[in-house]
Z-matrix of the N, CA and C atoms (Angstrom, degrees):
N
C 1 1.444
C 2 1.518 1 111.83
N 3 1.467 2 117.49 1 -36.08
C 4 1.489 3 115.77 2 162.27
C 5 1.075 4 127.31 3 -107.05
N 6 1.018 5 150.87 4 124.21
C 7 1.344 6 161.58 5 -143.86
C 8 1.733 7 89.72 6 -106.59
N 9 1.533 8 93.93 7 131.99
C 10 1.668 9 94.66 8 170.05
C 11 2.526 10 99.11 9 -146.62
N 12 0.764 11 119.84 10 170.63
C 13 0.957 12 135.79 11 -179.20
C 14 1.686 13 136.78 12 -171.83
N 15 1.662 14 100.53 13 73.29
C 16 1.141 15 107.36 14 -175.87
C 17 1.597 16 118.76 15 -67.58
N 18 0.840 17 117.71 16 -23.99
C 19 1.484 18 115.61 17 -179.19
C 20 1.613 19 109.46 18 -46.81
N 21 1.656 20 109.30 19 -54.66
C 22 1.019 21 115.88 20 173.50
C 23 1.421 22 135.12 21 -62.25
N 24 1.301 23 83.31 22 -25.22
C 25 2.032 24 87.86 23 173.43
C 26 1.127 25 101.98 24 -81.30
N 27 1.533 26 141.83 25 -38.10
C 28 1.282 27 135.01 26 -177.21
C 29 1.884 28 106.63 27 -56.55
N 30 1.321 29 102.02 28 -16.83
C 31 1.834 30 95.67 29 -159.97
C 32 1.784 31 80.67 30 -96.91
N 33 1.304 32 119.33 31 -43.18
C 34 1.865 33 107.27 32 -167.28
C 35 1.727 34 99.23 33 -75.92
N 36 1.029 35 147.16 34 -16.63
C 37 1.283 36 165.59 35 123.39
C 38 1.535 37 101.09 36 5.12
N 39 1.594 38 93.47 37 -86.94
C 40 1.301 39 105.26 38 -165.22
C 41 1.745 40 113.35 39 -71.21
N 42 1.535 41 123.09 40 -23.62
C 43 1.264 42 145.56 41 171.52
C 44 1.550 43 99.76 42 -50.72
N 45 1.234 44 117.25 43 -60.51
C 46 1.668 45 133.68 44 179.38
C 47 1.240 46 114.10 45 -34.71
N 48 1.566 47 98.35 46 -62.92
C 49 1.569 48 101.45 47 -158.64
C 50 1.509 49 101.97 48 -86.98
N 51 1.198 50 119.48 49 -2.74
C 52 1.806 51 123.57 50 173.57
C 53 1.238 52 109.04 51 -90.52
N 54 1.195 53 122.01 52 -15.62
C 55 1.698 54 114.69 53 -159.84
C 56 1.609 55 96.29 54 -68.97
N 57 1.871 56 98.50 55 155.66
C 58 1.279 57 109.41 56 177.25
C 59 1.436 58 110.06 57 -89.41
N 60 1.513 59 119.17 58 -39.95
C 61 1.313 60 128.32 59 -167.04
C 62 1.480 61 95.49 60 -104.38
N 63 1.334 62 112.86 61 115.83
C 64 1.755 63 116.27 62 178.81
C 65 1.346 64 106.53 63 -69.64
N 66 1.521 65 136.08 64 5.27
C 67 1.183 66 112.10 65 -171.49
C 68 1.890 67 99.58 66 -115.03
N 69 1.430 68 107.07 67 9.65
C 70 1.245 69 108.50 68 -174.34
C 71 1.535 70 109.31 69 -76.06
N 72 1.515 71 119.43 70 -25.04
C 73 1.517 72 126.96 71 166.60
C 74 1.711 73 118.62 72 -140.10
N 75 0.750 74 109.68 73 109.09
C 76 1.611 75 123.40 74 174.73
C 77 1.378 76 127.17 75 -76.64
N 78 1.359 77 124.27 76 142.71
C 79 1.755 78 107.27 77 177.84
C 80 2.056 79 85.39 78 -108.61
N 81 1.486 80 102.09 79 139.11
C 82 1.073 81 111.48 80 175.96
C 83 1.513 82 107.93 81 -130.44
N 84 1.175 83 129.51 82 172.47
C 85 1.579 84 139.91 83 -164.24
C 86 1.425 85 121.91 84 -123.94
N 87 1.084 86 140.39 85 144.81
C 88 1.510 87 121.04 86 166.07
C 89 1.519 88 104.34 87 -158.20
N 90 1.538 89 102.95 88 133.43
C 91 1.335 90 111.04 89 -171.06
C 92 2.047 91 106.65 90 -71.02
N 93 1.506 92 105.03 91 174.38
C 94 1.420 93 102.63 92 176.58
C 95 1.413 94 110.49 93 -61.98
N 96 1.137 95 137.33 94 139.61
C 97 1.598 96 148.05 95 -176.09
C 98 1.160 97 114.01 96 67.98
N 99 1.268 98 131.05 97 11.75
C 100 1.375 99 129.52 98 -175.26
C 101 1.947 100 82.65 99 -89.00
N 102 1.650 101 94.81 100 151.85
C 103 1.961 102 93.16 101 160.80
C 104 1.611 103 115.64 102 -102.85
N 105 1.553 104 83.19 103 160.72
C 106 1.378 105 92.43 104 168.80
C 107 1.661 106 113.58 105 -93.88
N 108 1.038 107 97.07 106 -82.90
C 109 1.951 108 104.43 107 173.30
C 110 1.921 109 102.26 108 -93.18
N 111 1.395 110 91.56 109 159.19
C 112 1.392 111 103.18 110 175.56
C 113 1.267 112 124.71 111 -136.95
N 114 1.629 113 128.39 112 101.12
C 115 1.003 114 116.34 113 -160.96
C 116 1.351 115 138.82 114 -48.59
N 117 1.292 116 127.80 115 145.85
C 118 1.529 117 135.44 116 174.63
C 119 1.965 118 94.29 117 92.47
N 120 1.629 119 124.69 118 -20.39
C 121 1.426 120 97.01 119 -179.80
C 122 1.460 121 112.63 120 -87.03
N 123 1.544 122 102.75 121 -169.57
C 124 1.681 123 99.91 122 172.39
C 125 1.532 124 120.03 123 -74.96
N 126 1.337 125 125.62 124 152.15
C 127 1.147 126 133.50 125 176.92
C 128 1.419 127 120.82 126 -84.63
N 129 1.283 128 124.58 127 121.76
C 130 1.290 129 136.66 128 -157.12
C 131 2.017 130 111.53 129 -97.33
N 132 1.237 131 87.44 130 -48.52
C 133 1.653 132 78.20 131 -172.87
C 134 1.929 133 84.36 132 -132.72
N 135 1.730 134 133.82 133 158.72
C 136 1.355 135 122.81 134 148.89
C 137 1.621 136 102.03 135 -80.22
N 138 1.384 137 133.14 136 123.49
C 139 1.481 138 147.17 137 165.81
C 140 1.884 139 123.05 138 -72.43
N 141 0.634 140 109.25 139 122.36
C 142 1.907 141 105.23 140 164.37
C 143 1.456 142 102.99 141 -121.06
N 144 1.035 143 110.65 142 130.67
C 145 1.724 144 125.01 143 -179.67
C 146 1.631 145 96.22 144 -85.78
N 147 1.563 146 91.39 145 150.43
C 148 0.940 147 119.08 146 -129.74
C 149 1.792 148 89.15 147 -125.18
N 150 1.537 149 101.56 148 -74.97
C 151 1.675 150 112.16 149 172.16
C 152 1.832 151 96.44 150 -131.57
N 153 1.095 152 105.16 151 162.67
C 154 1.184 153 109.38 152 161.78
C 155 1.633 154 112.13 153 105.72
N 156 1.453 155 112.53 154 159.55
C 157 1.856 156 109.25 155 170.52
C 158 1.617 157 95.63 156 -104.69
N 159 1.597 158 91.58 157 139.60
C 160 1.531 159 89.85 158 147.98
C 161 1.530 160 114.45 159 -144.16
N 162 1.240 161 138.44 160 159.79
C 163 1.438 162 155.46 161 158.91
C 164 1.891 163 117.84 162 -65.86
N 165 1.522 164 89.67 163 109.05
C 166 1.846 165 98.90 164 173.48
C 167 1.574 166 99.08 165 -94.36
N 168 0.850 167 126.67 166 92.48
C 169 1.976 168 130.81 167 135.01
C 170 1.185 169 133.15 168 -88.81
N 171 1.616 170 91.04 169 144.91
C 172 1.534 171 106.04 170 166.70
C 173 1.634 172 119.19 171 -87.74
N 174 1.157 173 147.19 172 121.77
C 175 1.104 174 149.14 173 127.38
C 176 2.152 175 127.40 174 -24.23
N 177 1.561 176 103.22 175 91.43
C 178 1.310 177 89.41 176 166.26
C 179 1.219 178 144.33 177 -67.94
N 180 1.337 179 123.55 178 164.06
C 181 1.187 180 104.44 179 167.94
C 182 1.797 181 137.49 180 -49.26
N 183 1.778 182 86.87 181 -35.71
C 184 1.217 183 81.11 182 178.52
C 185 1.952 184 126.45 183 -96.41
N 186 1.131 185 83.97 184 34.86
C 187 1.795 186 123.16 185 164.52
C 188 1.683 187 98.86 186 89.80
N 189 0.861 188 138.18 187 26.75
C 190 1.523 189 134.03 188 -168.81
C 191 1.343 190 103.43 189 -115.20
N 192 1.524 191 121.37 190 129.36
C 193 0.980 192 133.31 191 159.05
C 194 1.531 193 138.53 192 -44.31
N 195 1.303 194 139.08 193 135.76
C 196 1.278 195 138.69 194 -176.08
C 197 1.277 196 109.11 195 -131.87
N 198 1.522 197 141.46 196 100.99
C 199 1.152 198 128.92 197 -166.50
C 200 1.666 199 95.40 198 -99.23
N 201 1.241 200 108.81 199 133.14
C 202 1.965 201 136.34 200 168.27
C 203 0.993 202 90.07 201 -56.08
N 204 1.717 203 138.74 202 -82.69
C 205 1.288 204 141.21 203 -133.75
C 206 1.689 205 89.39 204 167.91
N 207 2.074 206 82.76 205 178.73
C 208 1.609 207 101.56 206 -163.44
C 209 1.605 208 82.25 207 -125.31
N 210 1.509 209 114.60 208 148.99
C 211 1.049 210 118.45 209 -170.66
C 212 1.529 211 104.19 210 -123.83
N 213 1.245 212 133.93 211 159.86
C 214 1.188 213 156.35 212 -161.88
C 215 1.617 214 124.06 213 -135.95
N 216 1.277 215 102.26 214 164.55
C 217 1.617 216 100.98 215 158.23
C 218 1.652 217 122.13 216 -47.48
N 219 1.542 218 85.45 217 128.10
C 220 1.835 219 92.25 218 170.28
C 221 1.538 220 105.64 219 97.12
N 222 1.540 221 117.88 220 -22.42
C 223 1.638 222 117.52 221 -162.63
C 224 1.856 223 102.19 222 -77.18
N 225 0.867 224 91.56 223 152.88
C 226 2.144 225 93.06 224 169.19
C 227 1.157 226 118.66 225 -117.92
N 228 1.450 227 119.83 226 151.36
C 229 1.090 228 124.59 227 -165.21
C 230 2.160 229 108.98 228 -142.41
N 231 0.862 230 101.06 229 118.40
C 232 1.380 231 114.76 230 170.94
C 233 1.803 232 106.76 231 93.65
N 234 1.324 233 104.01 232 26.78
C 235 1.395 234 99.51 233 161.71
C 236 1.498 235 120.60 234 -88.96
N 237 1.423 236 143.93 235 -15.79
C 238 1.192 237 154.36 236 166.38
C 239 1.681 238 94.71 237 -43.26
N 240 1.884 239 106.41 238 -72.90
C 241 1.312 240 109.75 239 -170.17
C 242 1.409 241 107.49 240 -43.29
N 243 1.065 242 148.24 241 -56.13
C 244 2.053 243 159.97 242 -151.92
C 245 1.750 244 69.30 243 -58.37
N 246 1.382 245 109.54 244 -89.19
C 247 1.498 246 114.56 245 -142.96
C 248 1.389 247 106.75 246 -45.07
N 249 1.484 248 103.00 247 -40.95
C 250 1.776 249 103.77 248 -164.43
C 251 1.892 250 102.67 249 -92.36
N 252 1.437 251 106.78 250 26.00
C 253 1.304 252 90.44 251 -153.82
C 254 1.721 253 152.98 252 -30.03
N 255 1.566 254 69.97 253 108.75
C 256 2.061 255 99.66 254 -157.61
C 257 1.288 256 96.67 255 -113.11
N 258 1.155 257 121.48 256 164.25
C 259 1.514 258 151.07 257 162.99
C 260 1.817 259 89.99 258 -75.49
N 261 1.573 260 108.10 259 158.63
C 262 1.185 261 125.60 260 -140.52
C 263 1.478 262 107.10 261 -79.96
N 264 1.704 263 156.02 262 92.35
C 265 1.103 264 144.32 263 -113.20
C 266 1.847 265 104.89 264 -101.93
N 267 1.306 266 105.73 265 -22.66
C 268 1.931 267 114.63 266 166.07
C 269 1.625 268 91.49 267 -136.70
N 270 1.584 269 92.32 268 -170.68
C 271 1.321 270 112.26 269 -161.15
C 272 1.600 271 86.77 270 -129.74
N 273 1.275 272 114.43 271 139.10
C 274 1.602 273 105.86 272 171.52
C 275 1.561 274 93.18 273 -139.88
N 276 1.532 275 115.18 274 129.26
C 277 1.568 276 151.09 275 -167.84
C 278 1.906 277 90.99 276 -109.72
N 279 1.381 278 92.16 277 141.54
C 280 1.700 279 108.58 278 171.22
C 281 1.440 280 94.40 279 -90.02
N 282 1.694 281 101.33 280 126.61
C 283 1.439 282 120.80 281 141.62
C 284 1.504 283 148.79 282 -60.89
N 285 1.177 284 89.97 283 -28.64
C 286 2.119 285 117.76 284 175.37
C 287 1.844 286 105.83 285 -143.10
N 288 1.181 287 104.48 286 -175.67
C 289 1.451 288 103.08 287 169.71
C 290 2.109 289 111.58 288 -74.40
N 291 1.626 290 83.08 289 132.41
C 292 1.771 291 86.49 290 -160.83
C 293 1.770 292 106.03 291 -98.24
N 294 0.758 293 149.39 292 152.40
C 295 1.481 294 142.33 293 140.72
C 296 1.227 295 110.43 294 -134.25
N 297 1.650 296 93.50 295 132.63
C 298 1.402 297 112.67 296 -180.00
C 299 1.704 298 134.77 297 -117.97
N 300 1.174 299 125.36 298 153.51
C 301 1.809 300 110.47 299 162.88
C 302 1.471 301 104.33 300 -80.20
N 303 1.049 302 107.88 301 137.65
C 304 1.602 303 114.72 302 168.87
C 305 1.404 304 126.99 303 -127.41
N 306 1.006 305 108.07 304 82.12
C 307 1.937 306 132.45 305 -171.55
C 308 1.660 307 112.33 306 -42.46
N 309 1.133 308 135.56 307 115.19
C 310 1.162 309 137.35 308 148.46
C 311 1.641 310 101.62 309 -28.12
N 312 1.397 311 113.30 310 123.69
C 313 1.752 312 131.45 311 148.62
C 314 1.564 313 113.34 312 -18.49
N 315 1.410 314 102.52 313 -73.40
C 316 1.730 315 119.41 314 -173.27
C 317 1.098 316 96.57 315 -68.89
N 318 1.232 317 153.81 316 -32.81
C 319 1.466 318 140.96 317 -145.56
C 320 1.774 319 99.75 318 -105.97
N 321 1.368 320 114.27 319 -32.57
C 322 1.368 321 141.48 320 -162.86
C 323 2.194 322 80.71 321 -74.05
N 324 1.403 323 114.99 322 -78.49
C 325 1.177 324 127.81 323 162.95
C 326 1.466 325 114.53 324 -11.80
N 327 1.377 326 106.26 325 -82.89
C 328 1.107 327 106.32 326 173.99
C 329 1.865 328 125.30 327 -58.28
N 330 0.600 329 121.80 328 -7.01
C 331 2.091 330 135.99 329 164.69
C 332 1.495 331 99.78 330 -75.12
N 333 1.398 332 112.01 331 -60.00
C 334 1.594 333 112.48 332 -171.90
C 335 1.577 334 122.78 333 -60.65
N 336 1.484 335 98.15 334 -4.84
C 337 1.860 336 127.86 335 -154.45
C 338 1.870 337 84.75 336 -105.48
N 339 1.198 338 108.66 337 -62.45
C 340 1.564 339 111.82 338 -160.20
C 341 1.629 340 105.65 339 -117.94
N 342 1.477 341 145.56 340 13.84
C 343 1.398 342 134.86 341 177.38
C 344 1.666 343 107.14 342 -137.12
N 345 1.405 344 74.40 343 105.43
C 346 1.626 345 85.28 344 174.82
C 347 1.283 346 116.28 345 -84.81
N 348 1.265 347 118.41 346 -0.80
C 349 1.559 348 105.16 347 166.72
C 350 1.754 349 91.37 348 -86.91
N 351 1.017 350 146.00 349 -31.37
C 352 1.386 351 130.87 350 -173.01
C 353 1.564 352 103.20 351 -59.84
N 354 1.338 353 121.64 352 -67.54
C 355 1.627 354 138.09 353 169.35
C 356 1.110 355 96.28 354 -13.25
N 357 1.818 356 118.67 355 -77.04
C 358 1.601 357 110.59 356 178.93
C 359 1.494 358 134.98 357 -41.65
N 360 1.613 359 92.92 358 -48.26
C 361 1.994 360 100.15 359 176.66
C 362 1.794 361 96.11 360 -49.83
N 363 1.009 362 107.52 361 -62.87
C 364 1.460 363 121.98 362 -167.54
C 365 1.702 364 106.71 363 -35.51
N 366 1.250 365 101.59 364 -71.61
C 367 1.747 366 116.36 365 172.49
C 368 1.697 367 107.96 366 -34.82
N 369 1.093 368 110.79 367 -55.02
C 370 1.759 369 128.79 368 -167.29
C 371 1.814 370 91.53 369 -72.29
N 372 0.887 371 123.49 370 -27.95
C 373 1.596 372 119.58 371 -165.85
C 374 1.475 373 105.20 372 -96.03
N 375 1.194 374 133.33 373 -39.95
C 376 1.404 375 155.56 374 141.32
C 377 1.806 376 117.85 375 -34.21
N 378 0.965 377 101.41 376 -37.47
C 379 1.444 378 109.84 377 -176.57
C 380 1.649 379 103.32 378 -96.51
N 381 1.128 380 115.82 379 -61.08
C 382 2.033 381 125.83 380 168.21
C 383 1.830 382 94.55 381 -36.55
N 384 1.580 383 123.83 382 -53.06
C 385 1.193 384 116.50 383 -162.32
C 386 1.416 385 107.10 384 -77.53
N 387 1.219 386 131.57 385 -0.91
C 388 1.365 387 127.60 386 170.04
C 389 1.582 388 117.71 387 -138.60
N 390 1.613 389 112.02 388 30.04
C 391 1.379 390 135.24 389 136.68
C 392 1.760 391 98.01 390 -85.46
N 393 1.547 392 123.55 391 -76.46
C 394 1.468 393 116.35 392 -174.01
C 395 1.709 394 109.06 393 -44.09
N 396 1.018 395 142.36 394 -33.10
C 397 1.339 396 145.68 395 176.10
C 398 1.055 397 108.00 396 -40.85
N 399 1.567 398 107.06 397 -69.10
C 400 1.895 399 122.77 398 -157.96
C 401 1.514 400 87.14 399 -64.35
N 402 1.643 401 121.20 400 -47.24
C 403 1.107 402 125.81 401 -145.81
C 404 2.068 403 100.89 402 -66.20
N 405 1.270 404 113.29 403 -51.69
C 406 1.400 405 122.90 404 175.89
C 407 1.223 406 100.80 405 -55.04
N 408 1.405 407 142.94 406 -49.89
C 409 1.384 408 142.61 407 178.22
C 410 1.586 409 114.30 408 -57.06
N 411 0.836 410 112.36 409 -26.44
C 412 1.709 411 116.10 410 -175.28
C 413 2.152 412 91.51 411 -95.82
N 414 1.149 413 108.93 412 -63.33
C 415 1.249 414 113.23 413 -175.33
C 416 1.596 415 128.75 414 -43.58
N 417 1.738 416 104.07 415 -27.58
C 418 1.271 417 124.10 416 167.66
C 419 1.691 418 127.45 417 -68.71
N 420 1.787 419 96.96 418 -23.94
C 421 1.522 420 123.04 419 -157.33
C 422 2.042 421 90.11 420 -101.43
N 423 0.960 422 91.95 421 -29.69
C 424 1.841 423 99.96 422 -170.18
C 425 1.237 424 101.36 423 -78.65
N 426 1.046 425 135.46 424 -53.46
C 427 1.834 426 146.24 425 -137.52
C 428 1.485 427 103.86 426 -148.60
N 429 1.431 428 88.24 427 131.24
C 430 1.397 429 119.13 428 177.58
C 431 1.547 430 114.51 429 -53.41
N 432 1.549 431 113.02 430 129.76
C 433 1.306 432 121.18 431 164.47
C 434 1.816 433 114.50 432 -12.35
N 435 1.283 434 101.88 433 -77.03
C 436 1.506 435 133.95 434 -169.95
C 437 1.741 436 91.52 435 -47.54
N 438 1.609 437 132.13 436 -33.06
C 439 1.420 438 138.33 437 164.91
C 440 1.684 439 100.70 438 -38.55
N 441 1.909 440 79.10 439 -77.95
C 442 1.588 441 82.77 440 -149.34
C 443 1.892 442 109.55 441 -72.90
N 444 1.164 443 112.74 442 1.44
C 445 1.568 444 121.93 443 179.86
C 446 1.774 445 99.24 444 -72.98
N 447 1.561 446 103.20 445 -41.07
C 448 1.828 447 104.16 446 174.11
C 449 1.493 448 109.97 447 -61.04
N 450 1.430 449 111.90 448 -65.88
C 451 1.668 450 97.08 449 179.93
C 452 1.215 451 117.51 450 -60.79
N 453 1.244 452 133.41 451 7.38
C 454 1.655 453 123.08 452 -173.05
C 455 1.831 454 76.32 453 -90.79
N 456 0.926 455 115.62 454 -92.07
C 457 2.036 456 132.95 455 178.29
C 458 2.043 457 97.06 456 -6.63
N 459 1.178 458 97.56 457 -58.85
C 460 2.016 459 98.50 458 176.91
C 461 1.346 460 102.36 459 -69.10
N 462 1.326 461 147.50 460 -38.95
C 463 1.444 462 137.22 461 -173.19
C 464 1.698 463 97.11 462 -72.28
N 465 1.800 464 116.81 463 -37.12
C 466 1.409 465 82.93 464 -151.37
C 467 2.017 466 85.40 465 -107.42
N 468 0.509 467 128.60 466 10.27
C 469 1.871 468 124.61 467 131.98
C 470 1.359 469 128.62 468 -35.92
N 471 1.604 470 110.90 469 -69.60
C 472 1.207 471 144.39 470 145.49
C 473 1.397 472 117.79 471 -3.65
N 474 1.317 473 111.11 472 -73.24
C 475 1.708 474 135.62 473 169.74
C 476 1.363 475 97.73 474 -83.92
N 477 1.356 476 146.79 475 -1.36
C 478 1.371 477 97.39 476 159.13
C 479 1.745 478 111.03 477 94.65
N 480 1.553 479 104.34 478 -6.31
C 481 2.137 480 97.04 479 -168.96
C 482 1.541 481 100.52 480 -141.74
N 483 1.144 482 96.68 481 154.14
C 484 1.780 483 100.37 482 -177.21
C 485 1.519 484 92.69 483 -113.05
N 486 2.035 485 81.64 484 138.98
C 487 1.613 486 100.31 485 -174.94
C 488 1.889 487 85.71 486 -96.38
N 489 1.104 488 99.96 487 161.55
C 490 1.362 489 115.56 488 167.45
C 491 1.497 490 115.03 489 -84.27
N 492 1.532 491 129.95 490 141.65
C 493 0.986 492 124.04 491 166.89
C 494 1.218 493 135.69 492 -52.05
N 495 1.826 494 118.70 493 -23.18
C 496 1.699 495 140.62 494 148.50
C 497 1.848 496 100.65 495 -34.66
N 498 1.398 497 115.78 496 -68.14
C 499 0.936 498 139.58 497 -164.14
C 500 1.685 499 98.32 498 -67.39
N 501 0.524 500 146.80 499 -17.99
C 502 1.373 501 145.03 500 -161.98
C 503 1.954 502 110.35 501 -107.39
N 504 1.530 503 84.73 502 -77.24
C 505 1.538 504 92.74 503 149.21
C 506 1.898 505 109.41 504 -25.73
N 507 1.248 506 119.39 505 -71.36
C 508 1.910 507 129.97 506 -168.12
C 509 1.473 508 92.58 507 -39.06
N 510 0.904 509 110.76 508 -83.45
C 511 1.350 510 133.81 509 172.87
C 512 1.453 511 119.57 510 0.79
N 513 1.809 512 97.87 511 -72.87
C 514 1.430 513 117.43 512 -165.76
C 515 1.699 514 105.73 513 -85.09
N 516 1.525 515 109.50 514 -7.25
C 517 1.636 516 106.81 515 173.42
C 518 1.425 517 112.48 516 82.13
N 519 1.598 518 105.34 517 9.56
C 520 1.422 519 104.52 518 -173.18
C 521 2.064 520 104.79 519 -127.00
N 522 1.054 521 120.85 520 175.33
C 523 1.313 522 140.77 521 -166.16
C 524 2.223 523 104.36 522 -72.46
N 525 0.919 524 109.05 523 -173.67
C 526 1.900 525 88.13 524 -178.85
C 527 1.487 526 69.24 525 -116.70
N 528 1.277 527 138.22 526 -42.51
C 529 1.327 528 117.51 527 172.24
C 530 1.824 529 138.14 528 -31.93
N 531 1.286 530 84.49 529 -36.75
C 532 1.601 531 109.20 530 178.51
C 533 1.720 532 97.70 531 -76.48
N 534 1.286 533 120.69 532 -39.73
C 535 1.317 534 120.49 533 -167.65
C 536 1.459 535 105.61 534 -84.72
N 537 1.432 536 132.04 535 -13.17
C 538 0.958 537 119.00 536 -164.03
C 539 2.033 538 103.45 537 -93.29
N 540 1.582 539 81.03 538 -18.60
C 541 1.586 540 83.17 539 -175.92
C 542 1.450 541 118.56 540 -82.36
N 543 1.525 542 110.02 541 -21.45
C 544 1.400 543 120.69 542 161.98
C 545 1.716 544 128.61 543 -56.33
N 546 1.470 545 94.23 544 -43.32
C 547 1.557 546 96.51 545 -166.83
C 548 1.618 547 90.60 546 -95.01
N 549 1.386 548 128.24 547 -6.76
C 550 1.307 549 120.85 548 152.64
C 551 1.493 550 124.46 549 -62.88
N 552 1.161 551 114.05 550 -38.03
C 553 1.653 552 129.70 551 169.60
C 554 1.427 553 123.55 552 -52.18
N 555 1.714 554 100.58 553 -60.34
C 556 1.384 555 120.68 554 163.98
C 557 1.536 556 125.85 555 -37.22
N 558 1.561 557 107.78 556 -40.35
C 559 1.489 558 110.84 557 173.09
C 560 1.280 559 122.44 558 -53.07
């Protein structure tokens, strides 16, 4: 349910404190509900979190939220857009207090051009995100709502942050109406 990836924070970590040009990666901050990316605009910096939870959603058309996943330390965010260069494909909002690295575009480019240990993180992060995919898709089809509504409640204990019942509802693909009758049940 949370996505974390230390490997990778250990490599933007160590990237940080080597860089020659300080402006090639930045540590930036973001309070709870503040956003990070916003879908459909341009992408400003690619980010890897650093500390903190935050929420990747999609926005439907018919204005309702769909949250992908919750992201963690070590996870990245807006490298799809660089490669595919796209405008920003979800919007991901801080859950708790967030801090992040936030990579210069060109500099990010140029890594994907010459660091093959990045290529690899990249490959391995790409591949995990569509193992967790199949895996939520099967897991959703197996087990009861009222399942996966418990581990959402133990993860976000766990961490320390309250999801909203909006948020929860996104999540679970269902109505807050639907949720309210669940965690009414649950009692």
């Amino acid at each position: 349910m949370l996505r974390t990836n230390h490997t990778f924070l250990n490599y933007l970590e160590d990237l940080y404190t080597k860089q020659e040009n300080k402006e090639d990666i930045a540590v930036n901050s973001f309070s709870r509900g503040e956003k990070i990316t916003v879908q459909g605009e341009q992408l400003s910096r690619v980010i890897l979190i650093k500390k903190g939870v935050v929420k990747c959603f999609l926005m439907e058309e018919n204005g309702k939220e769909y949250i992908v996943e919750f992201l963690g330390s070590g996870e990245i965010i807006g490298e799809v857009e660089v490669i595919k260069n796209t405008n920003c494909l979800c919007s991901v909002e801080a859950l708790s207090e967030v801090e992040v690295y936030a990579v210069g575009i060109p500099f990010f480019r140029s890594l994907i051009k010459n660091d093959l240990r990045l290529n690899n993180l990249l490959l391995e992060s790409f591949a995990e995100r569509i193992i967790n995919t199949s895996s939520r898709a099967s897991y959703q089809q197996l087990y009861t709502t009222e399942h996966t509504l418990t581990q959402l409640i133990k993860m976000q204990e766990k961490q320390g942050i309250q999801i909203s019942k909006e948020d929860m509802a996104a999540y679970l693909g269902i109505t807050v109406r639907s949720l309210n009758r669940i965690l009414k049940d649950l009692k």
